[in-house]
VEXDREN-2710 file (C-alpha; in Angstrom, 1 decimal):
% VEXDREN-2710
k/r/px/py/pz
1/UNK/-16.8/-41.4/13.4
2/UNK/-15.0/-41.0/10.1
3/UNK/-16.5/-41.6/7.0
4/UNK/-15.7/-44.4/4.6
5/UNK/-12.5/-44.1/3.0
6/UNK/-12.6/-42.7/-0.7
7/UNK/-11.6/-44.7/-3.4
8/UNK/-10.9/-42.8/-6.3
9/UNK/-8.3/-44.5/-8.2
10/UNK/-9.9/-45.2/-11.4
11/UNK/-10.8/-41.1/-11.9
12/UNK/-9.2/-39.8/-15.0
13/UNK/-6.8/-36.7/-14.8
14/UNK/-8.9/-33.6/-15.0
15/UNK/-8.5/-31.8/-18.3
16/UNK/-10.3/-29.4/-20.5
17/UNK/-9.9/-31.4/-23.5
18/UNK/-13.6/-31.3/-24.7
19/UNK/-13.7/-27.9/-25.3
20/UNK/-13.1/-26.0/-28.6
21/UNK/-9.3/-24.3/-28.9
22/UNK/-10.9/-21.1/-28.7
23/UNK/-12.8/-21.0/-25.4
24/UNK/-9.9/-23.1/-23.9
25/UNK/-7.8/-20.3/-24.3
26/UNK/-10.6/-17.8/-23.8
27/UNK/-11.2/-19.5/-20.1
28/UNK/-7.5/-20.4/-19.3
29/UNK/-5.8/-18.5/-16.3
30/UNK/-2.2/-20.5/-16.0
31/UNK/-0.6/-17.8/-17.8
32/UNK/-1.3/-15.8/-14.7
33/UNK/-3.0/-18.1/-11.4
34/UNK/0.3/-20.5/-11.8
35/UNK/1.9/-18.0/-9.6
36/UNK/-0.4/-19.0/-6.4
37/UNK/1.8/-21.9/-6.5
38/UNK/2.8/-21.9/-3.0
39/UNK/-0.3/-21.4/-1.7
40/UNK/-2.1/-24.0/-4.0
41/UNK/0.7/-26.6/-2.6
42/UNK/0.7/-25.5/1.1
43/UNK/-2.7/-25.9/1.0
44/UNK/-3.0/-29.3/-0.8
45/UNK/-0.2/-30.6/1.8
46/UNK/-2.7/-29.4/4.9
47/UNK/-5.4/-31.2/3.2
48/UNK/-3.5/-34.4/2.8
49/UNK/-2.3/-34.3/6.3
50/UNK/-6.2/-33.7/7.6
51/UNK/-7.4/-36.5/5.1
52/UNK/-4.6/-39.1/6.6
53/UNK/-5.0/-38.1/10.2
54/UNK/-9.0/-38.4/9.9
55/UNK/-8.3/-41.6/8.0
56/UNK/-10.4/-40.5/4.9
57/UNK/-7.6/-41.8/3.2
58/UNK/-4.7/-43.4/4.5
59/UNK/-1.6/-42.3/6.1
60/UNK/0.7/-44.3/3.3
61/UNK/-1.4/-42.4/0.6
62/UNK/-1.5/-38.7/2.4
63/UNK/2.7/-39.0/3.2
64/UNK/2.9/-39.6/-0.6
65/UNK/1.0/-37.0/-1.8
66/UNK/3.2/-34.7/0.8
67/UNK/6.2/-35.9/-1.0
68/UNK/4.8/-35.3/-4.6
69/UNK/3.8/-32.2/-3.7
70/UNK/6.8/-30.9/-1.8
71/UNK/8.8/-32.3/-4.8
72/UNK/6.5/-30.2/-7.3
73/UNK/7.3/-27.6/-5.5
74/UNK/11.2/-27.8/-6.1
75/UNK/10.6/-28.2/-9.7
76/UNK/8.3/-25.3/-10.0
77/UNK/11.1/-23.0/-8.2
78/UNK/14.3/-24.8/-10.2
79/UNK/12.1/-23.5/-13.4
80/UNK/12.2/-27.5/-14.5
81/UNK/8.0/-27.8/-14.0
82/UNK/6.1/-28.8/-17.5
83/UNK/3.3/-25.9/-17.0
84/UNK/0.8/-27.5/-19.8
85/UNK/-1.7/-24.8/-21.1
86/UNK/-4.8/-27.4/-21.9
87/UNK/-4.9/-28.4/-18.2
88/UNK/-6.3/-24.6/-18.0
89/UNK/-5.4/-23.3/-14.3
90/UNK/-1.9/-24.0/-11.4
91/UNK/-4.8/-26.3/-9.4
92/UNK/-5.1/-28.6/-12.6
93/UNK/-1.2/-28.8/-13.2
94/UNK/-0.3/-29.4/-10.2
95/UNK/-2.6/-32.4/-9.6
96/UNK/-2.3/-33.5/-13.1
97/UNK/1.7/-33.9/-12.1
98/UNK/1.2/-35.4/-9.1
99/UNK/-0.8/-37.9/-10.5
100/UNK/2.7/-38.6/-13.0
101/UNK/4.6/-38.9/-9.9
102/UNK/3.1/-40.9/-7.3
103/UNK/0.6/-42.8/-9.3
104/UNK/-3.0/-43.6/-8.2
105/UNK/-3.0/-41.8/-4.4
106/UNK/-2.6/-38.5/-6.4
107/UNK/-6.3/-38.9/-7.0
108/UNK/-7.0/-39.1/-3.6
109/UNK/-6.3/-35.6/-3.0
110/UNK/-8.9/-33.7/-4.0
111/UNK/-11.4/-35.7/-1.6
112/UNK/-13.2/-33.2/0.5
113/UNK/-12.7/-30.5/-1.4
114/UNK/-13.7/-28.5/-4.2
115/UNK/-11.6/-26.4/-6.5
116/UNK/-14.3/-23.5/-5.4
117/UNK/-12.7/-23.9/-1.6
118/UNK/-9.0/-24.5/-2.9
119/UNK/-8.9/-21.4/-4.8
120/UNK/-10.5/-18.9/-2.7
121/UNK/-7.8/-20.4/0.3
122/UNK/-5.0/-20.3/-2.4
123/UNK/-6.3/-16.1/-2.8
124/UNK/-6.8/-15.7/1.2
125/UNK/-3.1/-17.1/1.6
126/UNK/-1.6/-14.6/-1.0
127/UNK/-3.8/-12.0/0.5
128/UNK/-2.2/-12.3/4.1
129/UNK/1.2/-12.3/2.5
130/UNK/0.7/-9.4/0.3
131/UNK/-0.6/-7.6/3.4
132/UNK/2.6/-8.5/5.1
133/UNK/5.0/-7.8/2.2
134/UNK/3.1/-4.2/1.9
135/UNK/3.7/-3.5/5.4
136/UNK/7.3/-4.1/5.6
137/UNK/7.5/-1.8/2.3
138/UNK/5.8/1.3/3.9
139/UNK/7.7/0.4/7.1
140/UNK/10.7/1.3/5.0
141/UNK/9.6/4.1/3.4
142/UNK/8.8/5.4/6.8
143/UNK/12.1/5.0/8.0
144/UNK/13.5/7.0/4.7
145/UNK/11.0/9.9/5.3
146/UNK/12.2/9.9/9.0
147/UNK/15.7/9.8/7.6
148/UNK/15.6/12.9/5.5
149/UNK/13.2/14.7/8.2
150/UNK/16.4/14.3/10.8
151/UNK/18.9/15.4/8.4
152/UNK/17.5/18.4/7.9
153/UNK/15.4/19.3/11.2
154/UNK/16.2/23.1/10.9
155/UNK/15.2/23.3/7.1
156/UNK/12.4/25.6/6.9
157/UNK/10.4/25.9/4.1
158/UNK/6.5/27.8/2.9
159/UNK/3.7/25.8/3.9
160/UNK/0.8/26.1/1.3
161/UNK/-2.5/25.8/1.0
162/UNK/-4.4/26.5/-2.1
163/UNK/-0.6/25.9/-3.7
164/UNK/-0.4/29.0/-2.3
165/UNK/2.5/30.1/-0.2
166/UNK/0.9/30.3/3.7
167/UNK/2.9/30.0/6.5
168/UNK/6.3/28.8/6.9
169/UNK/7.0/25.2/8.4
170/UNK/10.0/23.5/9.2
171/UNK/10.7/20.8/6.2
172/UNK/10.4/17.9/9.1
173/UNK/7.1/19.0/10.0
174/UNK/5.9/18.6/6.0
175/UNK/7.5/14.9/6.2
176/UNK/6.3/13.6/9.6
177/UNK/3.1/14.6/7.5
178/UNK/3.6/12.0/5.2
179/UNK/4.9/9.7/7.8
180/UNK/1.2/9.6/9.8
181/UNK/-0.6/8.9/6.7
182/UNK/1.9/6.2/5.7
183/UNK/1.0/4.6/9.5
184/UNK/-2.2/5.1/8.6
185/UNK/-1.8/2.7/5.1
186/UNK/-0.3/0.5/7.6
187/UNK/-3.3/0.1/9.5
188/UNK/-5.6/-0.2/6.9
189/UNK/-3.3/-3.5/5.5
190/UNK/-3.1/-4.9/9.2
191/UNK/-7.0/-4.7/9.0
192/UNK/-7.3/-6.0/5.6
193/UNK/-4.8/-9.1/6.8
194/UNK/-7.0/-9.7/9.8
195/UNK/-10.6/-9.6/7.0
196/UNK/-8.4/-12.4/4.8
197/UNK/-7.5/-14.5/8.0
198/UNK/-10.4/-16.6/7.5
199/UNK/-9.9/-20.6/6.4
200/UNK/-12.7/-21.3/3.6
201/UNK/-10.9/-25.0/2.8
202/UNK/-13.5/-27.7/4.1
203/UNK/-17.3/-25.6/2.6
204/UNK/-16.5/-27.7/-0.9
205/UNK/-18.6/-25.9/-4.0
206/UNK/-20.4/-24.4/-1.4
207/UNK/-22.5/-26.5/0.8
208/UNK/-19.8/-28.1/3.2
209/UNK/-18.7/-31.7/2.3
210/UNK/-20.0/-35.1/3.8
211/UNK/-16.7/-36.2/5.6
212/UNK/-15.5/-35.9/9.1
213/UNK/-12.6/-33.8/8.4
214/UNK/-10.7/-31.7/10.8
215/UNK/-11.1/-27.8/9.7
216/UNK/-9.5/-26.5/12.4
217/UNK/-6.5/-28.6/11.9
218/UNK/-5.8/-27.2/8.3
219/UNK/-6.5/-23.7/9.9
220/UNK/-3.3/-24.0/12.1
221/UNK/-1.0/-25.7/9.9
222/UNK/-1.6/-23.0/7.2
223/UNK/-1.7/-20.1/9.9
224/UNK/-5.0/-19.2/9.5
225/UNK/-6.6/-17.7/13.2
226/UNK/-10.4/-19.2/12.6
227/UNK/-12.7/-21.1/10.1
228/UNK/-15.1/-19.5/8.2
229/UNK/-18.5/-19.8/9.3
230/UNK/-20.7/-20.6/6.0
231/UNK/-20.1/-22.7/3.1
232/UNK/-22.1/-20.8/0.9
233/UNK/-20.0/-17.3/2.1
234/UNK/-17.0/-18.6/1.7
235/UNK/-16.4/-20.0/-1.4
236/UNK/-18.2/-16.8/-3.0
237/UNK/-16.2/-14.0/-0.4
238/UNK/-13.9/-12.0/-2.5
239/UNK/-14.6/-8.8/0.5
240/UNK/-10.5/-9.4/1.7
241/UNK/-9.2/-8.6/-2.1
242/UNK/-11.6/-5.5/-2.2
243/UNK/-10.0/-4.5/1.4
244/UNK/-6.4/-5.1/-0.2
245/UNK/-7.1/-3.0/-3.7
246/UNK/-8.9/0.0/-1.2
247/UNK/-5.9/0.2/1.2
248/UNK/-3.9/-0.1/-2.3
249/UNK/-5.5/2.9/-3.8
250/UNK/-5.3/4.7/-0.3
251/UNK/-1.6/4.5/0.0
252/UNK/-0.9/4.7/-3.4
253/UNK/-3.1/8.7/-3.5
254/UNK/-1.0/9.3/-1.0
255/UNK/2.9/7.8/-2.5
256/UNK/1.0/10.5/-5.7
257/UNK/1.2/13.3/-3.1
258/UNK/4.3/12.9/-2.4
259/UNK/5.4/12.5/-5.3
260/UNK/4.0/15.7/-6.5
261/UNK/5.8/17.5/-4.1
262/UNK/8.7/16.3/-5.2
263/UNK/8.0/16.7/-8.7
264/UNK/6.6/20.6/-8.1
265/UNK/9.8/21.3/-5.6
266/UNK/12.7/20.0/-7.7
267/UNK/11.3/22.5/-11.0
268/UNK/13.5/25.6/-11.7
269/UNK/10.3/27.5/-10.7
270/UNK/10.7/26.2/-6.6
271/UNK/13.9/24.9/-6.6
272/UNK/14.0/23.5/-2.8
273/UNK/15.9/20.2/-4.0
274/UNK/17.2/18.5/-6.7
275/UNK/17.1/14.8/-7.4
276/UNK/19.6/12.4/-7.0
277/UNK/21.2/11.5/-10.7
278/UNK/20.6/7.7/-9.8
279/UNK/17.0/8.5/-9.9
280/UNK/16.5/11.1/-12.5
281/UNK/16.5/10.9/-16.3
282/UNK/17.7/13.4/-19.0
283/UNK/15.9/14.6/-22.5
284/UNK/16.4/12.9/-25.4
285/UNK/16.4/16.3/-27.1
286/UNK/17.7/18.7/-24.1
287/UNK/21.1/18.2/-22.4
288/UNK/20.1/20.3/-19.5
289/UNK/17.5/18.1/-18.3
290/UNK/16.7/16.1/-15.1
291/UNK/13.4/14.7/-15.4
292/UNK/11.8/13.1/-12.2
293/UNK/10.5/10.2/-14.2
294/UNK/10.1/8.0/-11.5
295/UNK/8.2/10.3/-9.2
296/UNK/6.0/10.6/-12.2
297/UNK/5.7/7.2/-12.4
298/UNK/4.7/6.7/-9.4
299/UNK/1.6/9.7/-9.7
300/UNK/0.7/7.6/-13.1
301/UNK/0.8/4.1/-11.6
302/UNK/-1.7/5.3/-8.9
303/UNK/-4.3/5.4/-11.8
304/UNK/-3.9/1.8/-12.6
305/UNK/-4.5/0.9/-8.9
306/UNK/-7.5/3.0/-8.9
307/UNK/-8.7/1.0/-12.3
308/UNK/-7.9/-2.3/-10.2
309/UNK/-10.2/-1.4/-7.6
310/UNK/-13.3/-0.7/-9.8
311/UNK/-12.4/-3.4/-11.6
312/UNK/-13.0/-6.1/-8.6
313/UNK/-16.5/-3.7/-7.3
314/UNK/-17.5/-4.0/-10.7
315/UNK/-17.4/-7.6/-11.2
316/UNK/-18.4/-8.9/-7.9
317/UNK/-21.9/-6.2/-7.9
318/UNK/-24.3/-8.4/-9.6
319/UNK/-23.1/-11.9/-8.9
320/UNK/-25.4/-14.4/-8.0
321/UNK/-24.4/-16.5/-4.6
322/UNK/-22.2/-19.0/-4.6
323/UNK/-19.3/-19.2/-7.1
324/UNK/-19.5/-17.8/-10.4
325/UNK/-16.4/-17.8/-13.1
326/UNK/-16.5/-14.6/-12.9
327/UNK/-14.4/-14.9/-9.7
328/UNK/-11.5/-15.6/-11.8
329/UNK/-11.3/-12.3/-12.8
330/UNK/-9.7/-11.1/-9.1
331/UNK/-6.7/-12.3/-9.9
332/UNK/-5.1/-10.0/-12.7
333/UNK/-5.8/-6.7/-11.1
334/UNK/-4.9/-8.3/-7.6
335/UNK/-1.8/-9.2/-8.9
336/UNK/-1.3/-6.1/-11.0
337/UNK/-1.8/-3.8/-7.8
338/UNK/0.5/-5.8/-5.8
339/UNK/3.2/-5.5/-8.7
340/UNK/2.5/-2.0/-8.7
341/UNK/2.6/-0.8/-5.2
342/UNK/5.5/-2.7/-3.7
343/UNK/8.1/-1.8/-6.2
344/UNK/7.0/2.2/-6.0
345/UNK/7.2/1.6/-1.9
346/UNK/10.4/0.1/-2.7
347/UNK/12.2/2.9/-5.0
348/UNK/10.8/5.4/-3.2
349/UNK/12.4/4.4/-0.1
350/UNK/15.6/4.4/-1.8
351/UNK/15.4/7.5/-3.3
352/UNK/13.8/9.7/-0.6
353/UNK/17.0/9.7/1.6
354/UNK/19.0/10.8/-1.3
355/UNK/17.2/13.9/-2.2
356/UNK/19.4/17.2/-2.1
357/UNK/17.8/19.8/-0.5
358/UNK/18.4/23.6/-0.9
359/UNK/17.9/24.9/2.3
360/UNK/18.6/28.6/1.7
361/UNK/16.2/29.1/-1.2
362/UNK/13.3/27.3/0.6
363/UNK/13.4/29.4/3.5
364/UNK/13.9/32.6/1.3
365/UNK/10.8/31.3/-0.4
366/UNK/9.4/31.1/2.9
367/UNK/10.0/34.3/4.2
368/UNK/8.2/35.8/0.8
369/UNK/4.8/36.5/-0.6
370/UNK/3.9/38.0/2.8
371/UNK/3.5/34.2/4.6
372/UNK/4.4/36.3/7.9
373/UNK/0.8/38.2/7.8
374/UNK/-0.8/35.8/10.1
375/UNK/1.6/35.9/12.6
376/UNK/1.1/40.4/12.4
377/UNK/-2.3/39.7/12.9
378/UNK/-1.5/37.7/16.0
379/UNK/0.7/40.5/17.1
380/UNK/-2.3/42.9/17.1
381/UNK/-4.0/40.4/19.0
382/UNK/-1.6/40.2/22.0
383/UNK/-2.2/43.6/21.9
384/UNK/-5.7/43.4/22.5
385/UNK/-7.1/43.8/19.1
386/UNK/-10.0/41.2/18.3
387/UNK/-9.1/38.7/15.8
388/UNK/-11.3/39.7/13.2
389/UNK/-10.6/43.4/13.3
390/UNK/-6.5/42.8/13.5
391/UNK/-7.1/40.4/10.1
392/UNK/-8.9/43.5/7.9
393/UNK/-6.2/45.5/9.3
394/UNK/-2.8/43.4/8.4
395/UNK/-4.9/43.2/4.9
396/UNK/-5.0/46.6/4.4
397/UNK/-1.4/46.6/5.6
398/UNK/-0.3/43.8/3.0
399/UNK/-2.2/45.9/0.3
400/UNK/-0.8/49.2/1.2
401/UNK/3.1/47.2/1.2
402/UNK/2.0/45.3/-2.2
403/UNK/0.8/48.7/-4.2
404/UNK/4.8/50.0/-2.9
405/UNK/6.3/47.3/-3.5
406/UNK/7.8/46.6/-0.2
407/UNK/8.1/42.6/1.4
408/UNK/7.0/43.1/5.4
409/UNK/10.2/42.9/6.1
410/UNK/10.6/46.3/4.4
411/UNK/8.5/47.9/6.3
412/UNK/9.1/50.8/8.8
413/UNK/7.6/51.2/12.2
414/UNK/6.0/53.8/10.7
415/UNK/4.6/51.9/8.0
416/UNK/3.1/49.7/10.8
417/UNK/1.7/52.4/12.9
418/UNK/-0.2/53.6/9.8
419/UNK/-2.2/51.0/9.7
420/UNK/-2.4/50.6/13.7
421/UNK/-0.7/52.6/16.9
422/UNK/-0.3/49.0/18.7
423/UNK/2.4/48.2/16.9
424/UNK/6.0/48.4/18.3
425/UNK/9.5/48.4/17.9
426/UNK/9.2/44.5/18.4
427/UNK/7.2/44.2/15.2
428/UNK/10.6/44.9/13.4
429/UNK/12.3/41.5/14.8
430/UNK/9.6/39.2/13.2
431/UNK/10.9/36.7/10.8
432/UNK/10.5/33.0/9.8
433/UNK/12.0/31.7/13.0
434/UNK/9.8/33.2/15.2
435/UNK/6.8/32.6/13.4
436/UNK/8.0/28.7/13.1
437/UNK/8.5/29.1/17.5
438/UNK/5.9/30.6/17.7
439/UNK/3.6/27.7/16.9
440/UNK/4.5/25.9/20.1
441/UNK/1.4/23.4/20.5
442/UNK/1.1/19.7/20.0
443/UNK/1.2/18.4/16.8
444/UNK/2.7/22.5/15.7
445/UNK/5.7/23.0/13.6
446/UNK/7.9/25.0/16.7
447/UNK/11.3/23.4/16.9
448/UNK/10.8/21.7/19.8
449/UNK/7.8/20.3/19.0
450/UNK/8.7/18.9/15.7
451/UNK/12.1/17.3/17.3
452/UNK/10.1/15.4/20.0
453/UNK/7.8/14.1/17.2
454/UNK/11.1/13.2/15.1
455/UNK/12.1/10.9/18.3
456/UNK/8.4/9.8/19.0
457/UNK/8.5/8.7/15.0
458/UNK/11.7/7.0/15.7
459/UNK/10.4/5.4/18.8
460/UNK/6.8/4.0/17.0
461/UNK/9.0/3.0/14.1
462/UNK/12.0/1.1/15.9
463/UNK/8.7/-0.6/18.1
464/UNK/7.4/-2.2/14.9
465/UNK/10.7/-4.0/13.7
END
C-alpha cells in the first residue's frame, strides 16, 4: 500500500544562509561537485518517476519535475545556468532552480530521499562512467602499442634486466609486454565498474525511508544491475572510488614504465628511436634539443595519482558509520585522477604509433656487451655439459675475451676450445637471430612465436570493440 502522499509545498528553498561567510566558503564544493550534473539530474528524474508511479506524489507533479529538470539540464550544457555559490553544493542549485521554474512541486522532489543517498548515487554513476571512459582509453593505447609492435616485428633489440644489457628480444616482444599489463588495467576497471554497480538511492541518511517506493525501478532506469543491501552501508560506502584510484595508480605505474623506456631509449646514450617533433619540445637555452616532455609528464603525473589514492585511504580510516562530511572530500582527488589518467591514455596513444625507431643501432646494441653468453652456455649444454658447470665456464670465457678486448663475436675456435674442447665450428655462426629463434616456447621472443602473439593481440583486441 503506498504511503500518504507528501505535502511539502510550504518548505523553504534549502540554503546555507545562516552560516558565517567564512565557513560557507570553507564547506562549499560547487566550485568542483557541479560537474556531477548529469548524474545529480538522471538521478532526480528516476526518483520523480518512482515517486509518481508509487503515487507518493502525483503523476502531474513527478512529469513536471521531469521537465524542469531535463530543461536544467539544457541550461547547465548551453553554459546559461545561474550556479549561485551560497546554495553550497550542484544538489542545492539544482533544486533551488527547479523550484524557480516549476513552482511548488519542485519541493516534492526530495521526498524519500536524502542528500546522503543522492550523492553517494551521483559518485556511483560517475564511477561506472569513468570506468568505462578508462577502458575505452587503454583499449586505444593497446591498439597503438600493437600498431608499432607490427610495424616493426623483425626489430630486435637488448633485453635488460638490472638496466643491464641481457639478452636480445625482438622490439614486439618488449611491447606485447606492455600490451598484457595494459589488459590487465582493463580488468581491474571492469572489476571496479562491477564494485560501483550498486544503487544506494532509497537507504535516505542511512536508515531506509518510510515510503513504499520502488528501488528496483530507479535501479533500471539509471542502469544500475542490483540494490544495495543496507542503508547504513550505503550511504557511508566510498570502497568503488578506492577500487577506481587503485586501478588508477596501477595503470598509471605502468603508463611510467613505459614512459621511461621511452625516455631512457630516445637519449643520445641508447639512441633506438627518436620522438616525433609533434610530441617533443626543444631548450629554451640549447637549439639541439628534443626533450620528451610529455613522456615525462606522464612519469610525474603518476605521483599525483599515487597522492590521490592515499588521500581517499586516509580520510575514510577512522570514520565513524554512517555519513560524515568528511565524504566530501572524495571528490577532488577522484576527479583529479580521472583528469589525470585519461588525457595521458589519450596522448600516449597518439604518440606511440609515431615513434621513429632505429632499428640498426638497437640490434648492434643487442649483439654487444656479451648478451650472447647465455645462449654459449646453452651450447655447452647440448653438448652434454651440466648447466651449472657450462655457466663458470662461458664466465671465464667472457673474462678471458673482456681482459683482450674482443666481443664473442671476435673470438676464434680456438679461443673457444680454450675454455672447453666441446665447442665446434658451429659456435662461429651464433648471432642475435639465432639466439632470438632459439627461444622457441610459448610466451618466448622466437619469431614465430611473437607473430602469433601479434595476431592473438589483434584477435583479443578487435573482440573487445
Amino acid at each position: 500500500m503506498a504511503a500518504p502522499m507528501a505535502d511539502d509545498s510550504s518548505a523553504k528553498s534549502p540554503t546555507a544562509s545562516g552560516l558565517d561567510r567564512r565557513a560557507l566558503k570553507y564547506s562549499a564544493s560547487i566550485a568542483y561537485d557541479r560537474r556531477l550534473y548529469r548524474d545529480d539530474i538522471a538521478g532526480s528524474i528516476a526518483h520523480a518517476r518512482m515517486l509518481g508511479k508509487q503515487a507518493i506524489i502525483s503523476t502531474e507533479d513527478a512529469d513536471s519535475i521531469v521537465r524542469g529538470l531535463e530543461d536544467i539540464r539544457r541550461e547547465i550544457e548551453s553554459d546559461t545556468f545561474p550556479w549561485r555559490e551560497e546554495l553550497e553544493d550542484v544538489h542545492l542549485n539544482i533544486e533551488v532552480r527547479l523550484r524557480e521554474k516549476i513552482g511548488d512541486a519542485a519541493a516534492r522532489l526530495h521526498t524519500a530521499r536524502s542528500r546522503n543517498d543522492q550523492v553517494a548515487t551521483d559518485m556511483r554513476l560517475f564511477v561506472m562512467q569513468a570506468c568505462e571512459d578508462t577502458v575505452a582509453g587503454t583499449r586505444a593505447l593497446q591498439s597503438a602499442l600493437l600498431q608499432l609492435a607490427e610495424a616493426n616485428r623483425d626489430v630486435v633489440v637488448p633485453g635488460y634486466t638490472h638496466l643491464q644489457r641481457a639478452q636480445p628480444v625482438l622490439l614486439a616482444h618488449h611491447l606485447l609486454a606492455y600490451f598484457e599489463m595494459l589488459d590487465r588495467d582493463v580488468r581491474r576497471f571492469t572489476v571496479a565498474r562491477e564494485n560501483a554497480d550498486e544503487l544506494p538511492l532509497g537507504s535516505g541518511a542511512l536508515a531506509g525511508v518510510p515510503y513504499d517506493i520502488d528501488r528496483d525501478f530507479v535501479a533500471k532506469e539509471l542502469g544500475f544491475s542490483r540494490v544495495s543491501r543496507n542503508s547504513i552501508d550505503a550511504v557511508s560506502d566510498r570502497d568503488f572510488v578506492i577500487d577506481f584510484h587503485a586501478a588508477a595508480a596501477t595503470i598509471m605505474m605502468h603508463l611510467s614504465r613505459l614512459c621511461e623506456d621511452i625516455i631512457v631509449w630516445s637519449s643520445a646514450e641508447f639512441g633506438f628511436l627518436k620522438l616525433p617533433p609533434q610530441f617533443a619540445t626543444g631548450s629554451s637555452i640549447m637549439p639541439q634539443k628534443r626533450n620528451p616532455d610529455i613522456a615525462e609528464l606522464a612519469r610525474g603525473r603518476t605521483g599525483r595519482v599515487y597522492g590521490n589514492l592515499i588521500a581517499i585511504l586516509t580520510t575514510l580510516k577512522g570514520l565513524p558509520l554512517a555519513y560524515n562530511r568528511d565524504l566530501q572530500e572524495d571528490k577532488e582527488p577522484l576527479f583529479d585522477t580521472v583528469d589525470t589518467l585519461l588525457p595521458t591514455l589519450e596522448v600516449l596513444a597518439a604518440m606511440i604509433p609515431a615513434l621513429q625507431i632505429d632499428a640498426a643501432k638497437s640490434e648492434e646494441a643487442a649483439a654487444g656487451s656479451y648478451t650472447l653468453a647465455t645462449d654459449v652456455a646453452d651450447y655447452l649444454v647440448r653438448k652434454g655439459m651440466p648447466f651449472r658447470d657450462a655457466h663458470q665456464a662461458v664466465t671465464k670465457l667472457v673474462a678471458s675475451a673482456q681482459d683482450s678486448g674482443k666481443g664473442l663475436h671476435e673470438l676464434t675456435l680456438a679461443d673457444f676450445r680454450a675454455c672447453s674442447p666441446l665447442f665446434e665450428d658451429d659456435i662461429l655462426s651464433l648471432d642475435v637471430r639465432s639466439s632470438i629463434a632459439a627461444r622457441d616456447v610459448p610466451g618466448g621472443t622466437a619469431p614465430n612465436r611473437v607473430e602469433a602473439a601479434l595476431a592473438e593481440a589483434r584477435k583479443r583486441l578487435e573482440g573487445q570493440s
